[in-house]
N, C-alpha and C positions, 0 to 999 in steps of 0.2 A: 343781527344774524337771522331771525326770526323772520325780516323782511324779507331778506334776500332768499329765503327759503321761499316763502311765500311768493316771489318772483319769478322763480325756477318754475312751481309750478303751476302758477299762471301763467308763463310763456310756453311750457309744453303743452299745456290743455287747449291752449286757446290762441288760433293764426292773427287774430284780428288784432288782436291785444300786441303781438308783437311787429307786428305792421303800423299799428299805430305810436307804438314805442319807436320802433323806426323814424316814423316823418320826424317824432317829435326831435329824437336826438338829434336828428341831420338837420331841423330846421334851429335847435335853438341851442347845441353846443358846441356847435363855431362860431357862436354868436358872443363878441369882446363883452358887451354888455354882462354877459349868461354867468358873470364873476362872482361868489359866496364874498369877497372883499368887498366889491360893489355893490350887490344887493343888501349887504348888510347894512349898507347905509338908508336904504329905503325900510327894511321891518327884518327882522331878526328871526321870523320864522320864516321868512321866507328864504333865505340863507341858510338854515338847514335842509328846508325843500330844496334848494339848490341843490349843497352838499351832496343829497340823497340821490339827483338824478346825475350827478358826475359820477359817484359814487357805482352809479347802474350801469351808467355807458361803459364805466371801465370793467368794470363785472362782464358783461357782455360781450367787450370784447375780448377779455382773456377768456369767458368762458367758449368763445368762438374759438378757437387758437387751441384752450387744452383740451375738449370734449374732444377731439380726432384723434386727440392724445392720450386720453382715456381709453379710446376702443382701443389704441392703439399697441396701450399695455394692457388691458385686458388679454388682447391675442397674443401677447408675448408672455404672460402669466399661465394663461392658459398652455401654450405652448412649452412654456417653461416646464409647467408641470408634468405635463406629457412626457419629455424628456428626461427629466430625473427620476419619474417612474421606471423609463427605458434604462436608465443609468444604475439606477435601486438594483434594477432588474439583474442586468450584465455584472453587477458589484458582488452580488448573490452568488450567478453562478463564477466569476472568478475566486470567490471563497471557496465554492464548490471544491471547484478544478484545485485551488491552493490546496485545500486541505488533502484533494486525494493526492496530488504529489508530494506530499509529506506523509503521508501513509507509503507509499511508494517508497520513499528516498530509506525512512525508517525500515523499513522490510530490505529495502538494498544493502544497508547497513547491518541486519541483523545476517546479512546472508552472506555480506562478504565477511563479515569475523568468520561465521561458521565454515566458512572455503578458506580463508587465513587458518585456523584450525586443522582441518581437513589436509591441508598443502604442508603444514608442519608437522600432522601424525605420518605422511605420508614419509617427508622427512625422516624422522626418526627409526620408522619402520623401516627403510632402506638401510640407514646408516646401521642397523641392527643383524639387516639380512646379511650386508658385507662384510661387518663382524664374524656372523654366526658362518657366514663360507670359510672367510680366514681360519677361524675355529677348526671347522672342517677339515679343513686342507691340512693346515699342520697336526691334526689329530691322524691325518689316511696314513701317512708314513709310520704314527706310532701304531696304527691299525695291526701291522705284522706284527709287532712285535710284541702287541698285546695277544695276538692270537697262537702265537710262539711259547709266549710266558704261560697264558689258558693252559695249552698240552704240556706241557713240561709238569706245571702244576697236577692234572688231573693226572699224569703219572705218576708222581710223588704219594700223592694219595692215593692212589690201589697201593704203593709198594710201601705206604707210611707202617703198616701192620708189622711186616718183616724185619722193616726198618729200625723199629722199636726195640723187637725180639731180639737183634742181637747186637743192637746199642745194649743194652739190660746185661746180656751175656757177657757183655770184653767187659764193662761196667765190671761185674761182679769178677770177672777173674784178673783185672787188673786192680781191682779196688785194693784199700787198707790189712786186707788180711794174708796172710803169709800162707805158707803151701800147708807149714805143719798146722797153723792154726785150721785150715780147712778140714785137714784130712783129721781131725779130733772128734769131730763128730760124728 
């Protein structure tokens, strides 16, 4: 892995190197011979050298293939990010908004008991006032009569003195004692 690192960045740094990397691949691996089975039969390190330059070509070419692919999600990462910021952002204020419509609905609720309230003392009060008419009403008729009984009474009482006076008198000369017993004394 160490190599292939070290490839990367010698083919960034340096055009020649990778130009010469070029002829070579294109001259020597399409080449049947360019076999790590084959050349192994001539020296066994060379058949690793081999390995090493298949090894590259194919590196090269997937690294040709996914580097476009790399920017490519870069700007989509990048993008992404952007976007979930945006998203973060609108999440935020739809908490916002949520919670104030729940502040809202809460006060709605606390206002319509107190009008359910309100609409049932209102209720009550009525059914109280047509009560207290009824009342009314059938007390006007006793109204004379009470004001009939009032004078009759407040006569009674100027004349209750008199009244008394000679209750006392038939009292005393009808009572228990006889004429001679009275006249004894």
């Amino acid at each position: 892995m160490l190599i292939l690192n070290d490839y990367i960045k010698v083919s960034a740094a340096t055009k020649n190197k990778i130009v010469y990397f070029a002829f070579f691949t294109s001259r020597y691996i399409p080449n049947p011979d360019f076999d790590p089975a084959i050349i192994k039969n001539a020296s066994t390190a060379c058949e690793g050298l081999c390995r090493w330059v298949k090894a590259m070509d194919i590196y090269d070419r997937v690294a040709k293939v996914v580097a476009p692919k790399k920017i490519k999600l870069g700007e989509a990462q990048a993008e992404l990010a952007l976007q979930m910021d945006k998203l973060n952002e609108k999440r935020a204020q739809l908490k916002e908004v949520t919670d104030k419509l729940q502040a809202l609905n809460d006060e709605f609720e606390v206002m319509t008991k107190k009008k359910k309230e309100l609409e049932d003392n209102i209720e009550l009060c009525s059914k109280k006032l047509d009560r207290a008419e009824k009342l009314i009403g059938g007390l006007g008729g006793e109204k004379d009569r009470w004001t009939e009984a009032a004078k009759t009474l407040g006569e009674k009482y100027n004349n209750i003195t008199g009244d008394v006076l000679l209750s006392s008198g038939v009292v005393a000369y009808l009572g228990a004692f006889t004429v001679a017993f009275r006249n004894v004394s």
